[in-house]
C-alpha positions as a Markdown table, in Angstrom:
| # | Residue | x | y | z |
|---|---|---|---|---|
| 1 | Unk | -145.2 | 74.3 | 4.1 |
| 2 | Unk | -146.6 | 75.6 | 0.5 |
| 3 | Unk | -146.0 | 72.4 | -1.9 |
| 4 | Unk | -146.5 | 71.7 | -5.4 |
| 5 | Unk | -149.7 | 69.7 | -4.5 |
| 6 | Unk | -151.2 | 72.6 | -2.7 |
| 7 | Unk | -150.7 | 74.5 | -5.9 |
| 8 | Unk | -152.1 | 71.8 | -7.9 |
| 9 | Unk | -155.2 | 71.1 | -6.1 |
| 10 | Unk | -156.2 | 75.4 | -5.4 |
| 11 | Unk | -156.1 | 75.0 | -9.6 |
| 12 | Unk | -158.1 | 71.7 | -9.8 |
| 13 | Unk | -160.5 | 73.9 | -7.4 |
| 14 | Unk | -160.9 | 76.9 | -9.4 |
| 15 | Unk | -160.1 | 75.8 | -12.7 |
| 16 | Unk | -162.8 | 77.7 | -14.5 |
| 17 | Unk | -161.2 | 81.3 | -13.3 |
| 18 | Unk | -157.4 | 79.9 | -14.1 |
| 19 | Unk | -157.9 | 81.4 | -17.4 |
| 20 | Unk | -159.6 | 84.5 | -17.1 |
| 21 | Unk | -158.8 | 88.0 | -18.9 |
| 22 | Unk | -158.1 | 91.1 | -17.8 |
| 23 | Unk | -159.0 | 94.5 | -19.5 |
| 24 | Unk | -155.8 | 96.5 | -21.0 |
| 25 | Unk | -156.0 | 100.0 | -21.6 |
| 26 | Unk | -153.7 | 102.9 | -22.3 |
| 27 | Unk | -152.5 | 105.4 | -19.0 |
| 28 | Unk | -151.0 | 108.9 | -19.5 |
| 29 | Unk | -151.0 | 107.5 | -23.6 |
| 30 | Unk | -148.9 | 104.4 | -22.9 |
| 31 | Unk | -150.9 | 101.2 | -23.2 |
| 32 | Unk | -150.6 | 98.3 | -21.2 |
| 33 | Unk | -151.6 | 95.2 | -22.1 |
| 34 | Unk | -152.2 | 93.2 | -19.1 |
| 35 | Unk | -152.3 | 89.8 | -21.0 |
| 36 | Unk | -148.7 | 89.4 | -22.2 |
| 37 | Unk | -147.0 | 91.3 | -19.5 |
| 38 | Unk | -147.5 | 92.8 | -15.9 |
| 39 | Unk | -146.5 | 96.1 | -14.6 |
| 40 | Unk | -144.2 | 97.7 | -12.0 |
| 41 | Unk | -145.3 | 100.5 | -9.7 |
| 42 | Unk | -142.0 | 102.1 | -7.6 |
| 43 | Unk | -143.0 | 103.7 | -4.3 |
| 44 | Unk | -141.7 | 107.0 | -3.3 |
| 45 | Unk | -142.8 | 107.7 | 0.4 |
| 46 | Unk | -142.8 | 112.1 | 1.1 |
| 47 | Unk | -143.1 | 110.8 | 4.9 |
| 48 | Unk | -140.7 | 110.9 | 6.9 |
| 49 | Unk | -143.0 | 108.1 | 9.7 |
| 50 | Unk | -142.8 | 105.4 | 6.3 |
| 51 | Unk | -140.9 | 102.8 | 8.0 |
| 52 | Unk | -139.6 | 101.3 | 4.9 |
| 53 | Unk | -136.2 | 104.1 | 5.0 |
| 54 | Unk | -135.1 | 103.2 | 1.4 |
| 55 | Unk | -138.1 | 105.0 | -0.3 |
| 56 | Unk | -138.5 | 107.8 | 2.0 |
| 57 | Unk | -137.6 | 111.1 | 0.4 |
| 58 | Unk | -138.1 | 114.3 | 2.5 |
| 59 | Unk | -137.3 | 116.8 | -0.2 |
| 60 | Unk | -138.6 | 117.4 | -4.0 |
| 61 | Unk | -135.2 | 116.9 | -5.2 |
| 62 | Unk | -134.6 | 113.4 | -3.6 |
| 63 | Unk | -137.9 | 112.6 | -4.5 |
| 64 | Unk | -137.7 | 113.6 | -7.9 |
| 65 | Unk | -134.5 | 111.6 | -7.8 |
| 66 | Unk | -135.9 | 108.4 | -7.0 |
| 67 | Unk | -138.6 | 109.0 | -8.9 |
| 68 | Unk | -136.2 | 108.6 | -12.0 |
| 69 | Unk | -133.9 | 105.6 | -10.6 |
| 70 | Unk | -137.0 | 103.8 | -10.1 |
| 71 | Unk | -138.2 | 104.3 | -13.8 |
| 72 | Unk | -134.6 | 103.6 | -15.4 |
| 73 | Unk | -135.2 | 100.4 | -12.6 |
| 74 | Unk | -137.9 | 99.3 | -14.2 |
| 75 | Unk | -140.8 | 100.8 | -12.7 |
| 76 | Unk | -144.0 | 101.4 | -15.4 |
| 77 | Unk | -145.3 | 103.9 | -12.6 |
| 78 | Unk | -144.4 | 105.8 | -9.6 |
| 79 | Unk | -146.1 | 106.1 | -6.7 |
| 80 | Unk | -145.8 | 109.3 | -4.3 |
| 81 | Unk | -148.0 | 109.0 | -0.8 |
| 82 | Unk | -147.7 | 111.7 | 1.9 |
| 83 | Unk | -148.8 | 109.8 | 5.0 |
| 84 | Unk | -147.9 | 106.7 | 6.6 |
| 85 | Unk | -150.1 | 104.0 | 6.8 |
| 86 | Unk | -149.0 | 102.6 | 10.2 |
| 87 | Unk | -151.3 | 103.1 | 13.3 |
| 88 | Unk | -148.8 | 105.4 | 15.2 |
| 89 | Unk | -147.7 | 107.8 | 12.3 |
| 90 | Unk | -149.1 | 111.5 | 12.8 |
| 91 | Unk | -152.0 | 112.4 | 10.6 |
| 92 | Unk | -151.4 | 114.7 | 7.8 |
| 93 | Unk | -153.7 | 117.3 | 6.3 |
| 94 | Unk | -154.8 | 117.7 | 2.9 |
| 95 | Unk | -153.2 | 121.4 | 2.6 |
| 96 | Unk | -150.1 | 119.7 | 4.2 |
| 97 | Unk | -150.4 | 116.8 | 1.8 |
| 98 | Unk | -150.8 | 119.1 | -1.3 |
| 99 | Unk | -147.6 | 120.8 | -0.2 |
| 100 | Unk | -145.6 | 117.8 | -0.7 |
| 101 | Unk | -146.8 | 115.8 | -3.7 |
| 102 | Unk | -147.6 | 118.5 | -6.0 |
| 103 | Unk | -143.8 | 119.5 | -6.9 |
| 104 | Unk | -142.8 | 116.1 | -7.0 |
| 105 | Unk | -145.7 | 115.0 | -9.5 |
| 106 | Unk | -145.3 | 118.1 | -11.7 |
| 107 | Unk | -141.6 | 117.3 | -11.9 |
| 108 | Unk | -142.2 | 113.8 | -12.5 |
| 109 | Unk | -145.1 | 114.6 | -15.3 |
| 110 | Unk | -142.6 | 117.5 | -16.7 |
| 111 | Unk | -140.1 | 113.9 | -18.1 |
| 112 | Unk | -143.2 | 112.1 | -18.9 |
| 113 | Unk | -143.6 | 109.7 | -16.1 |
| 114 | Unk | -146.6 | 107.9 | -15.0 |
| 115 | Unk | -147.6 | 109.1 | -12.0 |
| 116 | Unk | -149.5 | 107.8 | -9.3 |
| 117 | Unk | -151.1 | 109.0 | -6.2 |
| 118 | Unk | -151.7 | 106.8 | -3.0 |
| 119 | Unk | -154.8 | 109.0 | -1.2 |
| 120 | Unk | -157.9 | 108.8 | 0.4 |
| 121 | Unk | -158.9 | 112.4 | 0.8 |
| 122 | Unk | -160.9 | 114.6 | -1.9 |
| 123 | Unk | -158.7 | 117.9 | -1.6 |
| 124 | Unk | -155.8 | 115.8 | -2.4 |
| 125 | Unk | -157.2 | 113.6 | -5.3 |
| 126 | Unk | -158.2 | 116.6 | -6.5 |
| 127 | Unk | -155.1 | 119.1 | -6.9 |
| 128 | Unk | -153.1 | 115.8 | -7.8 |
| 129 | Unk | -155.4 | 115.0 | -10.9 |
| 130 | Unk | -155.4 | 118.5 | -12.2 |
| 131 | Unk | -151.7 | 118.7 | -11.5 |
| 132 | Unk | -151.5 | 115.7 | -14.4 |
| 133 | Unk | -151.4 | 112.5 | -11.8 |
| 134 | Unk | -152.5 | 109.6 | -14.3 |
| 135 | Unk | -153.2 | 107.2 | -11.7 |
| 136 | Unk | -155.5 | 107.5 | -7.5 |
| 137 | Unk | -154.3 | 104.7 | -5.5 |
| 138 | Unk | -157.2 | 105.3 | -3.4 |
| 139 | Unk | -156.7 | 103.7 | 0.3 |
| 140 | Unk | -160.5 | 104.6 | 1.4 |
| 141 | Unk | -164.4 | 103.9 | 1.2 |
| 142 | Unk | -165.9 | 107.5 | 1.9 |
| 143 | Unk | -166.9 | 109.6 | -1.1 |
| 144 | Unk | -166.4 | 107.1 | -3.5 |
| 145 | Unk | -168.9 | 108.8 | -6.0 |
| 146 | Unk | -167.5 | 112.2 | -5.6 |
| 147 | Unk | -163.6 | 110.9 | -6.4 |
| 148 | Unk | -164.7 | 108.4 | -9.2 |
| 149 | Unk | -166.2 | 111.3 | -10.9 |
| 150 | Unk | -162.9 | 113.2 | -10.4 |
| 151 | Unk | -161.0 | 110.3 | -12.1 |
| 152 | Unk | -163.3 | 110.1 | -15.0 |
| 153 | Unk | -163.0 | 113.9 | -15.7 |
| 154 | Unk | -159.7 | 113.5 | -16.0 |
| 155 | Unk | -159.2 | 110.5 | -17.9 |
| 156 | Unk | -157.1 | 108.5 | -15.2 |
| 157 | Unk | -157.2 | 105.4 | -13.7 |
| 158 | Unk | -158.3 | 103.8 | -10.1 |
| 159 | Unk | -156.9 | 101.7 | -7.7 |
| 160 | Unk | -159.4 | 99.9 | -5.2 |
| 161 | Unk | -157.8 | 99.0 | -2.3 |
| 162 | Unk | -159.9 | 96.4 | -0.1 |
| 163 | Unk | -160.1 | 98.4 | 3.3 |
| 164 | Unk | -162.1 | 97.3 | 6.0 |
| 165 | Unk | -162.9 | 100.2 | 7.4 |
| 166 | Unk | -163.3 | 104.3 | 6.4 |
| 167 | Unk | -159.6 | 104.2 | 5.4 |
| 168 | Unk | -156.2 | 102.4 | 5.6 |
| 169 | Unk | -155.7 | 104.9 | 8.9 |
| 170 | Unk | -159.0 | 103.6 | 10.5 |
| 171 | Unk | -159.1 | 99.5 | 9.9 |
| 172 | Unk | -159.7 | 97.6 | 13.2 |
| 173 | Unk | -160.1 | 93.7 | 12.6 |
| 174 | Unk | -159.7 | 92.2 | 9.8 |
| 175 | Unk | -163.1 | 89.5 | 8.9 |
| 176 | Unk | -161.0 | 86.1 | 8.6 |
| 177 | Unk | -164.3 | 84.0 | 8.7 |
| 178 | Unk | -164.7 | 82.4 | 5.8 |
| 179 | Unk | -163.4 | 82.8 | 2.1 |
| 180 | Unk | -162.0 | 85.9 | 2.1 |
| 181 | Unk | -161.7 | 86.3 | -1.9 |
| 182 | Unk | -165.4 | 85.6 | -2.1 |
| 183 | Unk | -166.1 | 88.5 | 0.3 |
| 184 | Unk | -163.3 | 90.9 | -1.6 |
| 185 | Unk | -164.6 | 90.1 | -5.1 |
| 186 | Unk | -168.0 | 90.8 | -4.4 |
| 187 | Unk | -167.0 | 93.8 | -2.1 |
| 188 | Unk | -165.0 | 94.9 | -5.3 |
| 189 | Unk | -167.9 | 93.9 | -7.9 |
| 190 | Unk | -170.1 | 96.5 | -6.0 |
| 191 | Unk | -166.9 | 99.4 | -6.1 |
| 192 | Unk | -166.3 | 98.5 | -9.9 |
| 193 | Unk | -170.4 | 99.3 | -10.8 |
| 194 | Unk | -170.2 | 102.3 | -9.1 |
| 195 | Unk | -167.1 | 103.9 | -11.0 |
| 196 | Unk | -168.1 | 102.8 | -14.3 |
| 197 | Unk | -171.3 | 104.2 | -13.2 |
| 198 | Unk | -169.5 | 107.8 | -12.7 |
| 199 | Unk | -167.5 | 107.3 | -15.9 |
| 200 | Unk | -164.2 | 105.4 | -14.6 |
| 201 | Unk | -162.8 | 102.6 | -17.5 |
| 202 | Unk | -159.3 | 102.4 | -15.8 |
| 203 | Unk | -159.9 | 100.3 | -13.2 |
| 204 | Unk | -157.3 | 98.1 | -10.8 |
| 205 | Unk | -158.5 | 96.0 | -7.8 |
| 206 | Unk | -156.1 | 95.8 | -4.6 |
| 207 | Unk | -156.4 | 93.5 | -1.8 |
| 208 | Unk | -155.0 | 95.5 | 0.7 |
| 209 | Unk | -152.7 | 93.0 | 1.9 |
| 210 | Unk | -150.2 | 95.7 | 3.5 |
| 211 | Unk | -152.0 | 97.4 | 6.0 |
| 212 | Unk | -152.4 | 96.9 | 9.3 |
| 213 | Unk | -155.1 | 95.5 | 10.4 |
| 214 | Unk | -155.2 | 95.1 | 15.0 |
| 215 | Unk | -155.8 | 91.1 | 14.7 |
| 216 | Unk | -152.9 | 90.4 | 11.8 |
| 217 | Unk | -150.3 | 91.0 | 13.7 |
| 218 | Unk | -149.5 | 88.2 | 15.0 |
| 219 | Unk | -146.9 | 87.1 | 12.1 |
| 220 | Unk | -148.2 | 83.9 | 11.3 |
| 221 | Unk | -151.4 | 84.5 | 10.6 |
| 222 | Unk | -150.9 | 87.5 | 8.5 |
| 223 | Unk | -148.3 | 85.8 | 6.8 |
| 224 | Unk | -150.8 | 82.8 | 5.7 |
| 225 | Unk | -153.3 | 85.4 | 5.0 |
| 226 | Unk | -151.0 | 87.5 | 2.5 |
| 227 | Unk | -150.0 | 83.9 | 1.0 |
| 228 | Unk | -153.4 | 82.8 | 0.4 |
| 229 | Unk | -154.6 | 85.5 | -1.1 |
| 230 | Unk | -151.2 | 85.9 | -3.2 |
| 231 | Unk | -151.8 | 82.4 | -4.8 |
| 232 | Unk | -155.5 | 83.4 | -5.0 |
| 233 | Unk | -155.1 | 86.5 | -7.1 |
| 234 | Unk | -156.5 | 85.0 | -10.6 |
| 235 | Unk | -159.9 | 84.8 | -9.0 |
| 236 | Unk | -160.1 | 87.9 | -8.3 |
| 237 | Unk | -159.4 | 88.4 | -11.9 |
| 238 | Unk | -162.9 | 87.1 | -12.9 |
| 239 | Unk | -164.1 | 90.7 | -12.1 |
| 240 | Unk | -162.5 | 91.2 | -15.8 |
| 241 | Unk | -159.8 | 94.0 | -14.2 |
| 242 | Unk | -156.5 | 93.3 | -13.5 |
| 243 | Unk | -155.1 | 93.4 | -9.8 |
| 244 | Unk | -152.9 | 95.1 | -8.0 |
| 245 | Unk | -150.9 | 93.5 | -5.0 |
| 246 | Unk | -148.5 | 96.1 | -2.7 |
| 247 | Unk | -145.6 | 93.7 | -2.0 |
| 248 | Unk | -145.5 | 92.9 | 2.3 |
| 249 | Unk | -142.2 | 92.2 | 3.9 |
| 250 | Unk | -142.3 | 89.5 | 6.3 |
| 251 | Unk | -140.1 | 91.2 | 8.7 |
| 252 | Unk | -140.1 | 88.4 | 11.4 |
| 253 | Unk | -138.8 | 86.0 | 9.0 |
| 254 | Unk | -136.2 | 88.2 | 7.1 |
| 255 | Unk | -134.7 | 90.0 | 9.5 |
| 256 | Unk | -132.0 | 92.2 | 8.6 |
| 257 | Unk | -132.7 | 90.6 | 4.7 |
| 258 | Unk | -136.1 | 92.2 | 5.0 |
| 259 | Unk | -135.2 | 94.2 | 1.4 |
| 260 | Unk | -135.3 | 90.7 | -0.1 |
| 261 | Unk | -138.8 | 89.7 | 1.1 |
| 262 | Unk | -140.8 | 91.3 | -1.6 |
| 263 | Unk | -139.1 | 89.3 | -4.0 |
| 264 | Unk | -140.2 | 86.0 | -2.3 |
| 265 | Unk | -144.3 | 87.2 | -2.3 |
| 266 | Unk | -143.2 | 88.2 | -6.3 |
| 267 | Unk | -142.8 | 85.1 | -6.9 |
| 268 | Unk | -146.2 | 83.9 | -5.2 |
| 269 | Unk | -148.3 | 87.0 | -6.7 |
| 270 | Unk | -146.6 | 86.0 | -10.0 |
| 271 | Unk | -148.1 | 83.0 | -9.8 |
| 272 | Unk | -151.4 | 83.9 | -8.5 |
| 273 | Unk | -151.4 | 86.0 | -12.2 |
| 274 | Unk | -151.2 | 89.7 | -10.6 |
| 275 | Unk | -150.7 | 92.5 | -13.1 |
| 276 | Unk | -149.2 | 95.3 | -11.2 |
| 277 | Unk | -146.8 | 94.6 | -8.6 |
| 278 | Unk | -146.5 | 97.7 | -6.0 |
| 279 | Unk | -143.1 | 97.6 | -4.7 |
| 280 | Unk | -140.2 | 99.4 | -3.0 |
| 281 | Unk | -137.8 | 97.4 | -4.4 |
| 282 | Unk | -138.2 | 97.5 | -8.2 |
| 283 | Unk | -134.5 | 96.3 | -9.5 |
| 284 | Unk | -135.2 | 93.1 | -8.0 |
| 285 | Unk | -138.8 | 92.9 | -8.6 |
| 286 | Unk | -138.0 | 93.4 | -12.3 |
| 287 | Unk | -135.4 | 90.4 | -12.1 |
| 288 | Unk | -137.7 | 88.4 | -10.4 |
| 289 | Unk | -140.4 | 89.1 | -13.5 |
| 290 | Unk | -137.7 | 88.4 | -15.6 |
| 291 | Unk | -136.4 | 85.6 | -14.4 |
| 292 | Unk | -139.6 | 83.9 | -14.3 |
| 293 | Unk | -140.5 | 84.8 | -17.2 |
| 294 | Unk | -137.9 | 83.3 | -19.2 |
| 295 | Unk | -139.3 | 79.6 | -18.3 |
């Protein structure tokens, strides 16, 4: 059971990184200033194999739809990804790829919304940045060089995901030996040389904590994991960028309330100090922000 003096002794722990600060900086011409508030991102899933149904959107129109609801939601960002994360969806080319997130994120650019794109193939970074994407949620390790340069040219931002592996379709085990945020920040002190190396200034860290990784499975153990490294997050924020945490869902637990378990890991990312908070559920993310906020 999480407790007030678990809480009070990971603090008395790490008490030099309980204050650290984050670089703000302006996406798309809005700024955001990671310091005084944190930020929304509102998924939009183009695959139909996405097995959270409430954000999948199989046509341009109902895309472009929720695209909109999520913003007047709440959401600082949108999201669009083309393929499905889990283990058993289908592949999907880049050409295939294109063909569904480019009308979407030209629409959604068209009314001035930040747009982000959840990717780890070159092709696709690329026709989404010149299409006006502001933001490469990029879910891969390959070719890092290559696509930081394409985000610097175009004046966007970065998402590193943690993945243990080539790409969030190819992780095996996850490495639970040890301290995992030591291994992640120093994993994501290496990525974060090599971007501003290639020009990048726009930079979000991401744990990864979604994916789905063969030996997290088992419900308990993944569910500490996420926990942990929820509560964690304000280390991580030592790296001097602000982080990004895609909200799980804790299925075993919820059940048929699984829409309300991203608002429970809100509350623990919140507290861990995370500054943009990936979620399918954005009306009640944004009261849960809110609400906390208001103590």
């Amino acid at each position: 059971m999480l407790t007030l003096e678990h809480l009070a002794g990971l603090i008395e722990s790490h008490r030099s990184a309980a204050g650290a600060q984050v670089r703000s900086f302006p996406i798309g011409g809005r700024h955001f200033d990671f310091q005084s508030r944190p930020a929304v991102m509102g998924v939009v899933n183009l695959s139909a194999e996405s097995w959270y149904r409430e954000s999948v959107c199989l046509t341009t129109e109902s895309a472009v739809r929720r695209g909109h609801v999520l913003a007047a939601q709440g959401a600082d960002i949108i999201d669009l990804g083309a393929e499905s994360t889990l283990s058993n969806a289908a592949r999907v080319g880049e050409g295939a790829q294109n063909s569904k997130l480019l009308p979407v994120l030209r629409e959604l650019r068209a009314a001035n919304l930040l747009v982000s794109v959840e990717t780890y193939q070159p092709l696709v970074t690329r026709a989404c940045l010149e299409a006006g994407a502001n933001v490469l949620n990029l879910t891969g390790t390959e070719g890092g060089e290559e696509l930081f340069r394409m985000v610097a040219a175009h004046d966007a931002a970065v998402i590193l995901c943690h993945v243990q592996g080539r790409n969030v379709r190819e992780v095996g085990d996850f490495d639970l030996n040890g301290d995992p945020l030591e291994r992640m920040r120093d994993e994501f002190s290496r990525q974060i040389e090599t971007a501003q190396a290639c020009g990048v200034r726009k930079i979000f860290v991401d744990p990864g904590l979604g994916f789905y990784y063969r030996n997290l499975q088992d419900s308990a153990t993944r569910i500490r994991h996420q926990m942990q490294v929820f509560l964690n997050t304000f280390r991580l924020r030592t790296l001097g960028f602000p982080v990004c945490h895609a909200l799980p869902h804790a299925f075993e637990f919820f059940g048929e309330e699984v829409r309300g378990a991203e608002s429970f890991f809100a509350v623990l990312a919140a507290l861990g100090k995370t500054d943009l908070f990936r979620t399918h559920e954005v009306s009640r993310i944004k009261a849960v922000l809110d609400t906390l906020n208001a103590y």
